[in-house]
N, C-alpha and C positions, 0 to 999 in steps of 0.2 A: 570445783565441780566434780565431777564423775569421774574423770582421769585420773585428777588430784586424788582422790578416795582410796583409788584403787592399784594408786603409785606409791602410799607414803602405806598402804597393809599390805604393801611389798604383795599384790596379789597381779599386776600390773609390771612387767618390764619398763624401765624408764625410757626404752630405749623405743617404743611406741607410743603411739597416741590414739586415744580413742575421734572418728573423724565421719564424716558424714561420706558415702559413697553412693554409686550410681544405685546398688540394692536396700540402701537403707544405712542407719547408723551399723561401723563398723572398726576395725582397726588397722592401722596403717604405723610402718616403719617410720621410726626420722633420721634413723643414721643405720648405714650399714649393719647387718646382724650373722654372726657366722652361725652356720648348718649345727644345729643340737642346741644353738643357745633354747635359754627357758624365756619365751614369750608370756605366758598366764601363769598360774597357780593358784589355782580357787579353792583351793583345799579346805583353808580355815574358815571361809565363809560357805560352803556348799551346804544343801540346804537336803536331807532326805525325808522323806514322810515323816519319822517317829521325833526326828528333829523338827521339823518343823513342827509338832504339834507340840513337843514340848517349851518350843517360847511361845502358840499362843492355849494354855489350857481350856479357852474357852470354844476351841475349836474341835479339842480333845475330847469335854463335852460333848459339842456337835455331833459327832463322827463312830464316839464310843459301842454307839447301839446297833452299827451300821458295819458290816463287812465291805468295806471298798476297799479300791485298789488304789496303789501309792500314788497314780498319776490325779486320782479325783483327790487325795487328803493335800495334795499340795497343791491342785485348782482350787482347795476350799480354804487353804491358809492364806495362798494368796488376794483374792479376790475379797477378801477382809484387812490382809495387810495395805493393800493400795491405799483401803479407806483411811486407815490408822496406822502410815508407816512406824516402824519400831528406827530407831538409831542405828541399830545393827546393820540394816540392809537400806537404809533409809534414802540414801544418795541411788543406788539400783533401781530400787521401786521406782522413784520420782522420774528416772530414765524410762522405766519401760513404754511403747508408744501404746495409746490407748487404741490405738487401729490396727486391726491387724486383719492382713486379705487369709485369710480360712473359711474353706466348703460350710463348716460349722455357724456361720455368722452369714453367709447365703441368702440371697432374698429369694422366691420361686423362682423369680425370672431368671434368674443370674444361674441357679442351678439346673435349671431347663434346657442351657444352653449346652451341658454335659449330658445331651440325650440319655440314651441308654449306658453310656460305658461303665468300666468300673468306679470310677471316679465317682460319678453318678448314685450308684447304689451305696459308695463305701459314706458318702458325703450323708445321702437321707437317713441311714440304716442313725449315724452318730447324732442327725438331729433329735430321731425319735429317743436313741438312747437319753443322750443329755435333758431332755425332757423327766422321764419317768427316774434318771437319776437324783436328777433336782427336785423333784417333787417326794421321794424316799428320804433324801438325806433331810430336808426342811421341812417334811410332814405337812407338806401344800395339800387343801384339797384342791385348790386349783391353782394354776400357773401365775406368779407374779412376776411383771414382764423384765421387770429392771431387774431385780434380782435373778433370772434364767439368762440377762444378758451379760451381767457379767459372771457370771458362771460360766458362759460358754467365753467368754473374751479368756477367762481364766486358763479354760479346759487346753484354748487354741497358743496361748502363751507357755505352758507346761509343755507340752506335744512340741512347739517347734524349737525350745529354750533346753529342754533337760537332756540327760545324757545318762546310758548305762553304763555303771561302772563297779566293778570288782572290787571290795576292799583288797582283795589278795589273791595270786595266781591261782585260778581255779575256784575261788568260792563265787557263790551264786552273783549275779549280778542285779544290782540294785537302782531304781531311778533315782536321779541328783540334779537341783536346780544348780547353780553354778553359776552364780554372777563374774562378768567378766570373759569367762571362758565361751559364752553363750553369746559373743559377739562376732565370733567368725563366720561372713555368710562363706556357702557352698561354692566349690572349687570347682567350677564348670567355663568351658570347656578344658583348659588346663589343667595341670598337675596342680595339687593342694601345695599351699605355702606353709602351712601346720600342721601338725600330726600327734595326735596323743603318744603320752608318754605309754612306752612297753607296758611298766606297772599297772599300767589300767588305770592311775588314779587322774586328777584332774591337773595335770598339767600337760599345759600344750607348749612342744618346742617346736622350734625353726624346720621343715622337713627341707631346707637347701639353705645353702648361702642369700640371705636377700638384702638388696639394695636399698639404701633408704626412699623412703616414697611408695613401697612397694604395699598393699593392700595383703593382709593377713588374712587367708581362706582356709578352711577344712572341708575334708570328703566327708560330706554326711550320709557315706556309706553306702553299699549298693538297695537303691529303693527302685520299686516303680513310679510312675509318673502319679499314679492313683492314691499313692500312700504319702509323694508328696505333694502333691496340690492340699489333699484334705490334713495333711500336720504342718505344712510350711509354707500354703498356698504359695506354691508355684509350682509350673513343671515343665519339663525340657525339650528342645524341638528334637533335640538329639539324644535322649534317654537309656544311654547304656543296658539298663536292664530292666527295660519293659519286654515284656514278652506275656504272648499269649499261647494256650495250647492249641495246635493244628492238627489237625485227624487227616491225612491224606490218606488217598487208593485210587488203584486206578480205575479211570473213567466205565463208568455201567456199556457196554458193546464193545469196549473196545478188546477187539482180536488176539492184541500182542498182552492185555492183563494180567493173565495167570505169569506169561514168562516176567513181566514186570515186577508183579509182587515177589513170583521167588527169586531175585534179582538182590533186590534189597531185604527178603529175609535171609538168606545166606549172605549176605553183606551184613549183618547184624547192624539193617537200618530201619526201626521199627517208631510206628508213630506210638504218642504223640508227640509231633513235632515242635520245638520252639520256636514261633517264630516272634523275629526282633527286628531289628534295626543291626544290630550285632552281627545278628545270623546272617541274614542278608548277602555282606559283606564280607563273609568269611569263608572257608572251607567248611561249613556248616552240613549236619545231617538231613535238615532242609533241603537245602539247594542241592544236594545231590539227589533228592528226592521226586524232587522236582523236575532235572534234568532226566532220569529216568522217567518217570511215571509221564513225560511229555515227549519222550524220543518218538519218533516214526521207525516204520519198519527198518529203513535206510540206516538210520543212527546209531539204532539198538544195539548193534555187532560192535558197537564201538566203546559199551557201556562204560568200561572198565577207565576212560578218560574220566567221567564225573566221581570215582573215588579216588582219581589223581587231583581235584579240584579245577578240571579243564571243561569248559563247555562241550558239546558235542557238536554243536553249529550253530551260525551267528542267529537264523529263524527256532533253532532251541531254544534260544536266550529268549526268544522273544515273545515264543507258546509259554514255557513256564511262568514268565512277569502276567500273561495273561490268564493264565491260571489261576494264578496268585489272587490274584485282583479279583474275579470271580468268586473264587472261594471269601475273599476279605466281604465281599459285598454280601453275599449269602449271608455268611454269621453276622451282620449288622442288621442286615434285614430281620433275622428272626429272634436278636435279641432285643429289636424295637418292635416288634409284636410281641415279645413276651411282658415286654413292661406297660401295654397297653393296658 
């Protein structure tokens, strides 16, 4: 099968197995692996647009009249390859699942339920794209529905499968399908088990000593929630680096304002503000912002705790979370009457 394949073009460490996991097919140790061994190497079989179009010419054809970008010439090689695998990749294709949860493949109902957010907009903005794309690249007058499906099944396979990579320190970085290497899901909550090689190229080794049994994960890098639901449908309750921009100031009457703001602008604390999950929790320019711009007359003399990262008082703590909250509820409100 698939393992086999990808074990005897040595593209595949013996020392893992390709294995079904709670996220989906993936791969998993079977014996102990020491820190820097070489897990993947997809090198000889990796797949990039000019490549790809050179095993199918008729694709080349396709494509020639058309300025697209590398991510849609390898959605268009694949999405014909499935039809007619080649040998080459033959055993890959027949693995890949034909379902796959992306914003892109969304029914209304299903995408309705991402109100207004980003998610929301970035998920319609790519429907209407892959529309007007597939209809340019196949000189549709009008949409034929099987073929705009798998085009988008294609689109959402590319997007959560490929991988930027350097042929050489410093030159430009290029999209690369990458059978094999494209089997590590995402290393969350935990530290990744794998980690591309320095060189940038496609190989992934051991980023610690791992046990056998142990499930092979990579960091699919810092995204937001929004960029991955719509290329890897999913997204995290605990998303390191979603963040949205926050505009604080202080409150319209209130007395102590002017001393407030110039507080935090000689504190060189100036919005807009991150706010995260991240921030939150940290000695963040937020929350000091917050503790400020919520202090009482009482607290204020004390400012100078919130750029030690110390509250001012335990009811500070507790104006600012409501603060917070208010302000959260504001911009949701009028970002759901702007999408009205």
């Amino acid at each position: 099968g698939l393992a086999n394949w990808a074990t005897d073009r040595s593209i595949l460490s013996p020392s893992l197995e390709i294995a079904h996991t709670e996220h989906g097919l993936g791969l998993r140790t079977l014996v102990p692996v020491a820190h820097g061994e070489v897990l993947v190497n997809a090198s000889s079989l990796a797949l990039t647009a000019a490549r790809a179009l050179a095993l199918r010419p008729d694709i080349a054809d396709l494509l020639e009249p058309h300025d697209v970008e590398p991510h849609v010439a390898l959605a268009v090689w694949l999405m014909r390859a499935v039809e007619a695998p080649q040998e080459f990749h033959d055993p890959w294709l027949r693995a890949l699942p034909r379902t796959l949860d992306c914003t892109l493949l969304w029914s209304p109902s299903e995408l309705a339920l991402l109100q207004s957010s980003a998610a929301a907009r970035k998920a319609r903005h790519a429907i209407r794209w892959s529309e007007e794309e597939a209809a340019r690249i196949f000189r549709w007058t009008a949409p034929v529905p099987s073929e705009l499906a798998a085009f988008r099944w294609a689109l959402c396979a590319v997007w959560s499968r490929s991988f930027h990579v350097a042929a050489e320190p410093g030159a430009p970085l290029v999209r690369v399908l990458a059978p094999i290497a494209d089997l590590p899901n995402h290393a969350h909550p935990h530290a990744p088990t794998a980690e591309r090689d320095k060189a940038g190229t496609l190989v992934l080794r051991a980023a610690r000593a791992l046990d056998a049994g142990e499930n092979v994960e990579l960091d699919y890098g810092g995204r937001p929630n929004a960029e991955l639901l719509t290329t890897h449908g999913f997204a995290l309750a605990d998303a390191p680096h979603e963040e949205v921009e926050l505009e604080l100031a202080p409150a319209e009457g209130d007395a102590l304002g002017a001393l407030k703001a110039r507080i935090l602008r000689e504190g060189n604390i100036t919005a807009p503000y991150a706010l995260s999950l991240r921030a939150l929790r940290t000695d963040s320019d937020l929350v000091l912002a917050l503790r400020v711009l919520s202090a009482t007359a009482a607290e204020l003399p004390h400012y100078a705790k919130a750029f030690h990262g110390e509250p001012l008082s335990d009811d500070g703590e507790a104006r600012w979370r409501a603060l917070l909250r208010a302000r959260g509820e504001g911009l949701l409100a009028a970002a759901e009457s702007a999408a009205i």
